[in-house]
C-alpha positions, 0 to 999 in steps of 0.5 A: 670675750676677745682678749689680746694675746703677746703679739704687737707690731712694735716691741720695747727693743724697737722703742730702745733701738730708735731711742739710743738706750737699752731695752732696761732704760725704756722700761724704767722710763715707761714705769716713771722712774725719776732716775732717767736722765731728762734727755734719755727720758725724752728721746724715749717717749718721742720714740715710743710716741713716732712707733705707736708703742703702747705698754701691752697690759692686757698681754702682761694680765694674761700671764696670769688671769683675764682682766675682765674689764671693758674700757668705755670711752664716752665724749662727757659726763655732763649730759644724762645720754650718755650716762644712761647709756654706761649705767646700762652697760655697766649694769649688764655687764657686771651679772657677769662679773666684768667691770667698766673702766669710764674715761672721757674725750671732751669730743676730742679725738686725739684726747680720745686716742691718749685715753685708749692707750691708758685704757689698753695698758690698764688690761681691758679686754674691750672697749666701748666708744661713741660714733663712727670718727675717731683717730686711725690710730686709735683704732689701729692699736685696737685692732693690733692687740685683738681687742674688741671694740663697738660703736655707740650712737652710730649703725655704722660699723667698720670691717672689724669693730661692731656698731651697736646705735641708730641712724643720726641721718634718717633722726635729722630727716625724722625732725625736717619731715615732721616741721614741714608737714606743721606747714615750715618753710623757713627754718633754721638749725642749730647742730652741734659742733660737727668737726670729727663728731659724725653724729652732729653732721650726720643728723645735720645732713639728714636735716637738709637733705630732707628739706632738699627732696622736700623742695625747699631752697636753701635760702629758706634755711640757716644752720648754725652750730654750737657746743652742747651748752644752754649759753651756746643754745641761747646765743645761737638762736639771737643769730637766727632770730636777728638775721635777715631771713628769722625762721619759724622753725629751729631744729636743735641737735640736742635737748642742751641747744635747744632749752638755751634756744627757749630761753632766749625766746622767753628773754626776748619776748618772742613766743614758743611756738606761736612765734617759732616752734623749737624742737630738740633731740635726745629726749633729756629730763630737761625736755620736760622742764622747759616751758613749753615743754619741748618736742624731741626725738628719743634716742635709746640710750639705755638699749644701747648700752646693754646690747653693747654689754651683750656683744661684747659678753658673746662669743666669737661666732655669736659677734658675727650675727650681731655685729651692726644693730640699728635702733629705732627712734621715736619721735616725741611730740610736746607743745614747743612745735606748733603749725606755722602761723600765717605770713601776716600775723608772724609779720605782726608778732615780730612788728 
């Protein structure tokens, strides 16, 4: 595995240099030592904050012994994706006796960076993190300090971290296709909150680029978006449903989005799929718990995780061949898409 080695671009002396203080009261703030005088304190971390300067404990555990820990930081644990995707890179890695440090980013990239930095003071040797967008200077640090990083849920690598997911444009043409060869023409979409998660916008540019080549004008399409929660879902599909142009087709950027859509269609009276066809993403346990069952895309959530696992396992020159590794999709057909009914009787059902 990559390990990081005694070199970074910013040092303890060049903190304790802007600072005012010696190198000694730098550490001892850095350790939490409650004797620092407030101001001193502060005008160190604002120091250590305006150079980038993160506690190099990789380089310290190196002194003596490899850490053998892989940092993965993934945007929630309250959605089965992505601890499916950690259960299998946490099961792959652990054969060899390399153990995962789990942190969360709530979809927050500055959260993300803070948990980084947490992560290379712990010692990891590698870190494991979700899409394509992040801080550079979270990205940076890693970089720095020699430590490995690989995407997930993207095929999208950069020049130095690996990427190790799928194709979130061609998923959202995968489900624009499948809904216009039902026979829709006026559809809608419901994608995640696309500010700094290349995923959500990817899958909704994938979506619309598709109906584009498809011929459809975008009058005849409405996206809005929503956090991956049932409720976001729910009040999401009252705004399609209601406005002037309702759809006969909703693509939901997750299984999440999508049941909270269904409900508000069973709470409303509106019928799924006589009425509107609702198509998910991800392929959740949920997926099969709404009713009707919902049609989805199957993300491999369990590849990734180990393909992951055996990257960062690889040797250096091993990394040069696997460095970008796009995953297939699979589309799920179940009963909540339906063709698209005739003009006159949606006139009649909505009457």
């Amino acid at each position: 595995m990559v390990l990081d080695n005694d070199r970074t671009d910013t040092k303890l002396v060049d903190v304790a240099r802007l600072a005012g203080c010696s190198p000694a009261t730098v550490s001892r703030v850095l350790n939490n030592n409650p004797k620092v005088d407030v101001k001193v304190r502060d005008r160190v971390v604002k120091a250590a904050a305006q150079l980038g300067y993160v506690p190099n404990g990789s380089a310290r555990a190196l002194r003596s012994t490899k850490t053998r820990t892989v940092g993965a930081i993934i945007p929630t644990l309250d959605h089965a994706i992505y601890a499916t995707m950690v259960n299998s890179l946490q099961a792959r890695l652990s054969e060899k006796d390399v153990s995962v440090i789990i942190n969360t980013s709530m979809y927050d990239i500055d959260i993300e960076f803070e948990q980084a930095k947490l992560l290379v003071e712990r010692g990891v040797e590698s870190v494991v993190l979700v899409g394509s967008v992040h801080r550079p200077e979270t990205l940076a640090m890693l970089e720095q300090r020699n430590i490995a990083y690989v995407f997930t849920y993207t095929s999208l690598a950069t020049d130095i971290g690996a990427a190790i997911g799928f194709d979130n444009v061609k998923a959202g043409a995968m489900a624009a296709r499948y809904l216009v060869d039902l026979g829709h023409t006026q559809l809608g979409m419901i994608a995640g909150i696309t500010e700094n998660n290349d995923r959500a916008s990817a899958r909704r540019d994938g979506f619309l680029g598709e109906l584009k080549r498809q011929g459809l004008a975008n009058d005849n399409i409405t996206v809005t978006e929503s956090a991956y929660k049932i409720e976001g879902g729910r009040d999401s599909m009252r705004k399609l449903m209601t406005g002037p142009n309702p759809p006969s087709a909703v693509f939901c950027g997750s299984d999440i989005i999508a049941a909270g859509a269904i409900k508000y269609c069973h709470a409303e009276g509106i019928r799924v799929p006589e009425d509107v066809s609702v198509f998910g993403f991800d392929n959740l346990e949920i997926a099969e718990l709404t009713h009707p069952e919902l049609t989805t895309i199957e993300v491999p959530a369990r590849d990734m995780g180990t393909i992951a696992a055996e990257y960062l396992l690889a040797t250096p020159l091993q990394r040069q061949h696997m460095r970008q590794r796009e995953l297939s999709l699979k589309l799920v057909v179940r009963a909540s898409t339906a063709p698209r009914k005739p003009i006159e009787a949606q006139r009649c059902s909505f009457s």
